[in-house]
C-alpha angles and dihedrals in degrees: 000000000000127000125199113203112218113223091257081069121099103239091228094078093072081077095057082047093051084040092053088047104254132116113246130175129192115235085231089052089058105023139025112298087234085055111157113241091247091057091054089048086051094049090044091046097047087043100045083227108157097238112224112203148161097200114105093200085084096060082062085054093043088053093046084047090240093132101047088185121080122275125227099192109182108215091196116119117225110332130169105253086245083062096049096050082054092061097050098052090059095038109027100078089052086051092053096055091050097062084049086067094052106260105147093199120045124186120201112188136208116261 
């Protein structure tokens, strides 16, 4: 699996991602920084990159069936990335699965 950051993502969660074994990529690190949310949609989409978000603007493009790759949207506030990667150590592996089982959107929460 493949996991696309949106920008309101800290970058250094690429590395708990890397840590966890998968291949992640910041939206700052593959498109303008001031990307529009439709342009990250369209990268997500053409790369098959599960897009992790906590903008609640893509659940809107997941419904219209605008982003046709899951959505991890993190319903937790500001955190410290250290926080964060936290979170998705507990809470990753359940989303996953998840998305095995064919949900397009997935929220994890914070504790």
């Amino acid at each position: 699996m493949r996991f696309l950051l949106d920008v309101n993502l800290s970058p250094k969660l690429i590395w708990e991602f890397q840590r966890l074994g998968y291949v992640c990529d910041h939206v700052a690190m593959v498109l303008d920084r001031n990307a529009k949310n439709r342009e990250i949609v369209e990268f997500a989409n053409r790369t098959s990159m599960i897009l992790v978000s906590k903008d609640s603007d893509f659940i809107q493009f997941s419904r219209a069936g605008g982003l046709h790759t899951p959505l991890i949207w993190l319903r937790c506030g500001n955190m410290s990335a250290k926080d964060t990667c936290a979170l998705l150590r507990r809470r990753l592996a359940d989303a996953l699965a998840s998305i095995d089982a064919g949900l397009p959107i997935v929220e994890i929460r914070q504790d």
